[in-house]
N, C-alpha and C positions, 0 to 999 in steps of 0.2 A: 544617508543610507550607508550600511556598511556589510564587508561579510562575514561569516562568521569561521574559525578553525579551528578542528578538535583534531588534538597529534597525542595518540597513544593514551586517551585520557580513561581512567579507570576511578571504578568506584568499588571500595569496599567497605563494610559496614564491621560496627563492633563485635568481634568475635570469629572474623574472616569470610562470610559469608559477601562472596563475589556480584555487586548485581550489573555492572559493566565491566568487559576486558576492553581494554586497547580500541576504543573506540578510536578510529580515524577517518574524516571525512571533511568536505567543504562544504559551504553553502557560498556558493555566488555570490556580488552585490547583483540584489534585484530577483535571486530566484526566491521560487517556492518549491521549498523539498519538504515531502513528509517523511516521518518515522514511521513504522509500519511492522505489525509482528502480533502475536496473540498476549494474555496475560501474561504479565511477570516477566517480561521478554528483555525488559532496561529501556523500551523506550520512553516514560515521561521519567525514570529517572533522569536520563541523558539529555531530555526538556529544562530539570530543573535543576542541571550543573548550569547549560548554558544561560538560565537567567541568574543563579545567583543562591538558589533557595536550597540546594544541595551541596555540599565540599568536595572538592576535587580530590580524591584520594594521591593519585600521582597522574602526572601527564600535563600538557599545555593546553590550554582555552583563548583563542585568541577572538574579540570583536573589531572587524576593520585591521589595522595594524597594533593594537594594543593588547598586551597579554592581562588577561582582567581572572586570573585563579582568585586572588586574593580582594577584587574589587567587590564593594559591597552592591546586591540587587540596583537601588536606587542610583546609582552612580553609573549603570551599565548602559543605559540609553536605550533599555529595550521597552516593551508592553507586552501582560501578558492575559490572555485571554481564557479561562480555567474552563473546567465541565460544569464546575456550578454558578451560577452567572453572576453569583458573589453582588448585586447589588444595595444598596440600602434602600431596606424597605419604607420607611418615613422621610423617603427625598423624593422630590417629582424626577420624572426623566432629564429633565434640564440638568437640574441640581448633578444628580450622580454625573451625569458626562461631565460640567464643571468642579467636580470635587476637586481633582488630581492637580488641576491650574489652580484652586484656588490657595491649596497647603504648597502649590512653589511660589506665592505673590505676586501671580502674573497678573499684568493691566487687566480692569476688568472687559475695557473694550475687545482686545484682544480677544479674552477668553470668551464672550459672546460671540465673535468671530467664528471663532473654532466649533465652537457648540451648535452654532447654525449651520455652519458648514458641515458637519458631521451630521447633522439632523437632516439636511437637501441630498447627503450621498446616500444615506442608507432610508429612507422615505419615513423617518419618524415626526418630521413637523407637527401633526397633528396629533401629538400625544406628548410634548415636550413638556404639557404642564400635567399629566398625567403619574400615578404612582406605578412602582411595578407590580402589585397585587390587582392591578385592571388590564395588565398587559397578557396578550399571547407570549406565549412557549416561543415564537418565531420575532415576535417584537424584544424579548425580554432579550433573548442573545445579541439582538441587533445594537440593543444599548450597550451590553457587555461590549463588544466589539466597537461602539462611538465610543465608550471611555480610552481604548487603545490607539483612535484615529487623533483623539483630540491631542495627545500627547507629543505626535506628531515623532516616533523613534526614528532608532537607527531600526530596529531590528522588533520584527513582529513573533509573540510563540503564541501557537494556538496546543490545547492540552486537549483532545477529544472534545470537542466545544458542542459536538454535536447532539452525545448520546444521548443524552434528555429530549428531545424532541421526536414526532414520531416518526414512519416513511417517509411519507409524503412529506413534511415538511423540514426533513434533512436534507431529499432531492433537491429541493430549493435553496436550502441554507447554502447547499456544497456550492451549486451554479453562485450563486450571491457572493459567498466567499472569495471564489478563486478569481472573479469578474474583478471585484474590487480592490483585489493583490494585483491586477494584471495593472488598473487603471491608476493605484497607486505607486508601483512599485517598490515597493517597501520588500526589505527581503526577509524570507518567512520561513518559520521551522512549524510544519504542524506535526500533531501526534495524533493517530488513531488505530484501531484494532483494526479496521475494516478496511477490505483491500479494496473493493469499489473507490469506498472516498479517495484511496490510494493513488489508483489506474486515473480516476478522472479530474484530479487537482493538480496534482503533482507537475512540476517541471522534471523533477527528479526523484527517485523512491530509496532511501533506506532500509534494507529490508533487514531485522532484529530475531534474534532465537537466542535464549537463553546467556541474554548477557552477550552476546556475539553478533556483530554486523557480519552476515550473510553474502550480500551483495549491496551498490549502489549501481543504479543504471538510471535511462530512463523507463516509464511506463513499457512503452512498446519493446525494450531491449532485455527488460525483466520477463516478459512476456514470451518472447521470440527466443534468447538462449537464458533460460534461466541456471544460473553455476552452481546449484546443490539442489540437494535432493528437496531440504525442505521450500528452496524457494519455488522449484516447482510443482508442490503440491499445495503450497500457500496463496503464490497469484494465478487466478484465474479461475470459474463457476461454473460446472463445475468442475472440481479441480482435478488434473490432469493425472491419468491410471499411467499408474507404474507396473510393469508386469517382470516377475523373476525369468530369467533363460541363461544362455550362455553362447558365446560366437565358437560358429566355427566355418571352416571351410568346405564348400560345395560348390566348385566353379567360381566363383568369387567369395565376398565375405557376408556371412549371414548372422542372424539373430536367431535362435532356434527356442522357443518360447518353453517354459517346462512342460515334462509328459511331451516333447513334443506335438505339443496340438496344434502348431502351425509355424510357420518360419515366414522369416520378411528378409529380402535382399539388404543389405546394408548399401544406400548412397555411395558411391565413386567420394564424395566431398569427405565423407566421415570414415571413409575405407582403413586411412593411413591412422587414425588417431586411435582406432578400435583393433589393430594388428595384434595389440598387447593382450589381449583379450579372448584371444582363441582357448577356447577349450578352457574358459575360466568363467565366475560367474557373471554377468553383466543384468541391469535393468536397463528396459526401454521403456521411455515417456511418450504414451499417443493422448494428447489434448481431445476430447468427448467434439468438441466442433469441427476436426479435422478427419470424422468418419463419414460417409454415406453409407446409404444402402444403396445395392449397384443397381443401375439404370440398362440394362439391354439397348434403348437406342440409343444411346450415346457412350459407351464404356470408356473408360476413361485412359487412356494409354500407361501404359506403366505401372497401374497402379497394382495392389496386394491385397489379399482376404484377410481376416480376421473372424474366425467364427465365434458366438456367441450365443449362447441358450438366456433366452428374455424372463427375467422374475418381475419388471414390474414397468407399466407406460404412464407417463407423465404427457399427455398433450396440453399444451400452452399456449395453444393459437398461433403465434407465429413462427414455433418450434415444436417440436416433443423431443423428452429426455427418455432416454431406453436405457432401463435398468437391468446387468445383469453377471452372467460370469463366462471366462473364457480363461481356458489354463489352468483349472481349478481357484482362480480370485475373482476379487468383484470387477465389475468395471461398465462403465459409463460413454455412453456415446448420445449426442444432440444433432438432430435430422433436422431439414427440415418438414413440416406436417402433411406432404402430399398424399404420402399413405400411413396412415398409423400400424405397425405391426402387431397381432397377438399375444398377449401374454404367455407361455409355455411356447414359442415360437422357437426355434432353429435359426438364428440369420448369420448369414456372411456378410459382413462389414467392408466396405471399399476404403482403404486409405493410401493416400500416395507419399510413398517410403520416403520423400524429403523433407518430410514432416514431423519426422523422426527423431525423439531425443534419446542419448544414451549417458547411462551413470554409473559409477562404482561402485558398487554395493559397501564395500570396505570402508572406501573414506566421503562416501558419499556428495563428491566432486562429480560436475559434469567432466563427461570424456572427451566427446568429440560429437559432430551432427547439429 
């Protein structure tokens, strides 16, 4: 096992068009970090620098202690796992896990070895003499994934391995996946669009726009302070209302939402970071799961209104999503189902002000909170 490090590594393609800046980042020995961002973002470019299949425009690529810019795919001691499961269709499943040992000359005892061992971890035994035109969408990945086990790397990259398979049995694949990173420790680069897979594999999250790392954190610290505007409208479902205003002073420091249609006390903790900000414009981040509707017996100390005219109710049994505007914009709040409100309803929304993210509008950098 080894880890892997990208210092300032850029890609640019014929004719200048930029699809990575200065990527910088680690992976661990032993973690699993995903890449993560929407289309066209540089993350499976930045996949397929670190195995090989793309050239490093400028910048260092290191595997373990060894700088491998120049080292060919095969020589890098990775496996790589694609979105299309790439196997050969005139090989039983045996065969294809065997391929890859059998073009290095490895003993054939050995490669049996590995091939059953790969077969008892990911539950294919019973289909080893099977082709992949009889296999499920959930078995076929599974072999994809024994040709990278049997190989036995330093270093695992999964490419969106997932998309092809349907809900239900991605929920599966992802639990599968990250169980088998955990038990192997193999250290891992995955890539996917999808911020779920994101939040629930990850040891650590990459987060990608436009050719530019964003943030790296973990799940929860992505979650918790996300550092640009786009990472906080990216992690999280739904994704977290940004609303226009501007600070100013009234007894202490406030957030005064546009048209004034309502003001939230600014947090003591966020006070000093936001001083810069008087009387200029500022956005505030309220995440949809950090509102109520207020409760009479039990009011919650401290906390602030948000009012909201309701266009549309989403109940979901163990939530509802309330769809609507406040401030003249959209915006989103998740209850839970005790009472479902009215469609064309009025409500005032409870949220407690430390829960409160604020941004730049300018450079679009978290402020402070």
């Amino acid at each position: 096992m080894a880890g892997v490090r990208l210092q300032d590594v850029r890609k640019v393609y014929p004719g200048g068009d930029i699809a990575v800046h200065e990527a910088t980042f680690e992976v661990h020995n032993g973690e699993f970090l995903v890449l993560v961002g929407p289309s066209g973002c540089g993350k499976s470019t930045t996949l397929r620098m670190i195995a090989g299949l793309e050239a490093i425009s400028t910048g260092h690529l290191y595997i373990g202690d060894r700088l491998v810019n120049d080292v060919p795919p095969s020589e890098r001691d990775i496996a790589m796992v694609f979105q299309s499961y790439a196997l050969y269709p005139h090989m039983s499943v045996r065969e294809n896990l065997a391929f890859a040992l059998k073009m290095r000359r490895m003993d054939a005892a050995e490669i049996a070895r590995r091939v059953q061992d790969a077969a008892t971890l990911l539950g294919l035994e019973a289909v080893l003499d099977k082709r992949p035109r009889s296999l499920s969408g959930g078995q076929r990945q599974r072999v994809a994934i024994g040709r990278a086990i049997v190989r036995q790397p330093q270093v695992f990259l999964f490419d969106e391995p997932l998309s092809n398979l349907d809900a239900k049995m991605r929920v599966q694949m992802r639990r599968e996946i990250a169980a088998l990173q955990h038990r192997l420790g193999v250290t891992t680069v995955y890539v996917t669009h999808d911020q779920v897979e994101a939040m629930t594999m990850g040891d650590r999250i990459v987060v990608m726009n436009q050719g530019r790392i964003q943030q790296v954190d973990t799940p929860l610290g992505l979650y918790e302070r996300p550092a640009t505007l786009f990472v906080a409208g990216f992690i999280g479902s739904p994704a977290m209302n940004l609303l226009e205003g501007r600070m100013v002073r009234d007894g202490g420091l406030v957030f005064e939402a546009r048209d004034r249609a309502f003001s939230l006390p600014v947090p003591e903790a966020a006070a000093g970071g936001l001083a810069a900000f008087v009387d200029r414009p500022v956005l505030v981040g309220i995440r949809p799961e950090d509102l109520a509707l207020p409760d009479a017996s039990a009011p919650r100390p401290g906390a602030s209104r948000v009012p909201m005219m309701l266009t549309a109710v989403e109940p979901l049994g163990s939530e509802t999503l309330l769809y609507g505007r406040t401030a003249g914009q959209e915006f989103t709040a998740r209850i839970a189902p005790r009472s479902i409100p009215v469609k064309g309803e009025a409500l005032d929304l409870v949220i407690d002000t430390s829960r409160l993210h604020f941004f730049d509008p300018a450079s679009g950098l978290r402020v402070s909170g």
